[in-house]
N, C-alpha and C positions, 0 to 999 in steps of 0.2 A: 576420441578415446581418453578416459581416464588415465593420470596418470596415477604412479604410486602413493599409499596414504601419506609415506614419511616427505612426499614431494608435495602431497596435497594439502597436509598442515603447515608446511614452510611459506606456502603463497597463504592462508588462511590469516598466517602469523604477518604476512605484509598485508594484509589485507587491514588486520586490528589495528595494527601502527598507524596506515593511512587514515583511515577512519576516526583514530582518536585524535591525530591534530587538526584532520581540516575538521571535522566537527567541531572541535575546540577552535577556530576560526572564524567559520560560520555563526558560532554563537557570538562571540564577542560581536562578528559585524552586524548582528542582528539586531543586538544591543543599542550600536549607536544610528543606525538606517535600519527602525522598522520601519517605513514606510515602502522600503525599498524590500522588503523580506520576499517578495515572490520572487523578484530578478534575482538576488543571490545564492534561493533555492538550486534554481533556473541552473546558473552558472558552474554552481558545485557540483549536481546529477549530471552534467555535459561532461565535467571534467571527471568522473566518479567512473562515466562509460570507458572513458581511455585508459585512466589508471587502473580499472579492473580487466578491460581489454575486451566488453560483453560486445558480441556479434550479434546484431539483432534485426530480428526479422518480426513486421508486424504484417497482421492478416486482417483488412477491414479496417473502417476508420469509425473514430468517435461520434456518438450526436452531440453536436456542441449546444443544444437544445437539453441535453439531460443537467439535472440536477444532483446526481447520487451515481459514485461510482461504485459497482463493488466486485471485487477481486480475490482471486482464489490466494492464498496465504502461502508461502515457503520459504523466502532470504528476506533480508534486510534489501536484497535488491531489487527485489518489487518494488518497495519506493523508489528508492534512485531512478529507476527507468522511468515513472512515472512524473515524478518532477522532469525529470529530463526531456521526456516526449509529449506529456496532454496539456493540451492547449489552455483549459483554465485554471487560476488559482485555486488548487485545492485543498478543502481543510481538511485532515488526516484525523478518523478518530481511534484514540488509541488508551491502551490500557494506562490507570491510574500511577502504575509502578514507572511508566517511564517519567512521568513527568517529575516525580517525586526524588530522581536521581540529583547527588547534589550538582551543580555547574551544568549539568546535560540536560536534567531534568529540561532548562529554559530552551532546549529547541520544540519545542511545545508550546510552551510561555510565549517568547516574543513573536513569533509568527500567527498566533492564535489557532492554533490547533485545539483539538478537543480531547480533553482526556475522562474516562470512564471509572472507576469504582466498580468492578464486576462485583464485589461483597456486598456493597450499599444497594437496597430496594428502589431507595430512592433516587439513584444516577441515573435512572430511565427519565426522569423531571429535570432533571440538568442538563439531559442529552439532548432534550424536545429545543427547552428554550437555547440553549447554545446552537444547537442546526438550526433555528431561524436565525440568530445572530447572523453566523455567517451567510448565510442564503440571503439574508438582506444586504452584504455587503458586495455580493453577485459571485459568491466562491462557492464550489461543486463540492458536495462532501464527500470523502472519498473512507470506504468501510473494506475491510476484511471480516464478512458474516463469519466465518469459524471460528471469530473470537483471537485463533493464536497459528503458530504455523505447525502447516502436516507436511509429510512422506512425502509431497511430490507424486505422489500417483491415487491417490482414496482423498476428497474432501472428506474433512469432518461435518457431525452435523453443524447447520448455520444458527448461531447465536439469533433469541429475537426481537434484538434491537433494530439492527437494520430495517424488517419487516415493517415494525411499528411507528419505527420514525418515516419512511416512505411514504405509510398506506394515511398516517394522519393526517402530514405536510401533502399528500398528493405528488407525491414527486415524479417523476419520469426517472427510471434506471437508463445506467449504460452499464450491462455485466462485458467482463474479459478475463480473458483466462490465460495466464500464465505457464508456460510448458519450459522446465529446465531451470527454473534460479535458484532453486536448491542444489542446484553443481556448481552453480557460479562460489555462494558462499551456505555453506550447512554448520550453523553456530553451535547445533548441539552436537556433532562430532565433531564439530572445529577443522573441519575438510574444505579445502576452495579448487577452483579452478580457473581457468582462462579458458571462457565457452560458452557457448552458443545458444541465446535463448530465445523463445517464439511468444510473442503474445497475440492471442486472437480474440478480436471485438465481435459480441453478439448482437444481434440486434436490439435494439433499447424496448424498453419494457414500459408501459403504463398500469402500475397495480392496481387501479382503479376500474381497468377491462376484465380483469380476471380474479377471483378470491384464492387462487390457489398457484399465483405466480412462485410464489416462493420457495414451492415445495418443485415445481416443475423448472424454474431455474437452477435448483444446485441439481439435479437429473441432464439440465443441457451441460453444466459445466463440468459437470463430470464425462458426459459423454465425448463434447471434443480432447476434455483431458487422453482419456482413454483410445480416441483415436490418435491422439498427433504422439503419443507414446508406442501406438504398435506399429 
């Protein structure tokens, strides 16, 4: 059960304070062991689980054979769990505006994550050769097709970057679906909780079998959405 909003912004409000030093931490240590930037990911999203207090329950496991992970959108705690629990190094792609942040911007920077330009035409050419980058250095790209985060109950439609980077490179997905981390932390009403989230793995995907995976994937993902919410 929910508790009250004015209880649910107070934990919201430790939740920013958390967030803003050990982030401010993680950076510096990035700084000086990027070599080391997947283990301290690792270490942070372990310790991110406790300090948030997220109860998690997963359904199904990954193909550690997949190349491309992509996940439905709602908290900043999508990542942390993800860091926290999938087995490979993955490279996060993400809008141009984080990276561009000052001092914060580099958790992008020094880990070599990938960041985007949704205004530029041309950051679909930066996105192709950076996901080889990484994919040659044996790390799983990991997307949120919607572009941004929704409601927690309705995917938006999917951005078609994901699509085009998949269907070119040939890649193998592993979709999952996230049910509840917009309770855990909901940034745009600034509401948290201490609460219980489910992630459920689907079966992995080869775009190459099908022309029309992508349009029948956000339809799966929305369908277990919609189940594990009623």
């Amino acid at each position: 059960m929910k508790k009250p909003k004015f209880t649910q912004r107070l934990i919201a409000l430790y939740f920013s304070i958390n967030f803003f030093f050990t982030i401010s931490f993680v950076v510096i240590l990035m700084y000086f062991f990027r070599k080391h930037h997947k283990k301290i990911r690792y270490i942070w999203a372990k310790l991110q689980l406790i300090l948030l207090r997220v109860r998690l329950e997963v359904a199904g496991e990954p193909d550690t054979t997949a190349k491309m992970l992509l996940l439905n959108h709602q908290s900043v705690a999508d990542i942390v769990i993800m860091e926290a629990i999938y087995p490979a190094d993955l490279a996060w792609v993400a809008k141009k505006e984080i990276g561009d942040m000052p001092f914060f911007g580099h958790i992008l920077d020094y880990p070599e994550m990938i960041s985007i330009d949704r205004e530029d035409r041309k950051s679909l050419i930066q996105l192709m050769k950076d996901a080889k980058d990484r994919l040659s250095k044996g790390r799983v790209l990991a997307i949120f097709p919607e572009g941004t985060r929704g409601d927690g109950t309705k995917l938006l439609k999917f951005k078609a970057g994901a699509k085009i980077v998949a269907e070119k490179l040939d890649l193998k997905i592993q979709p999952a679906v996230f049910i509840g981390t917009i309770d855990v932390f909901d940034s745009k009403n600034f509401l948290a909780n201490f609460s219980k989230v489910k992630l459920v793995y689907l079966d992995p995907i080869e775009p190459s079998k099908d022309s029309d995976w992508y349009k029948k994937l956000r339809n799966d993902m929305q369908n277990v959405l919609d189940k594990e919410l009623s």
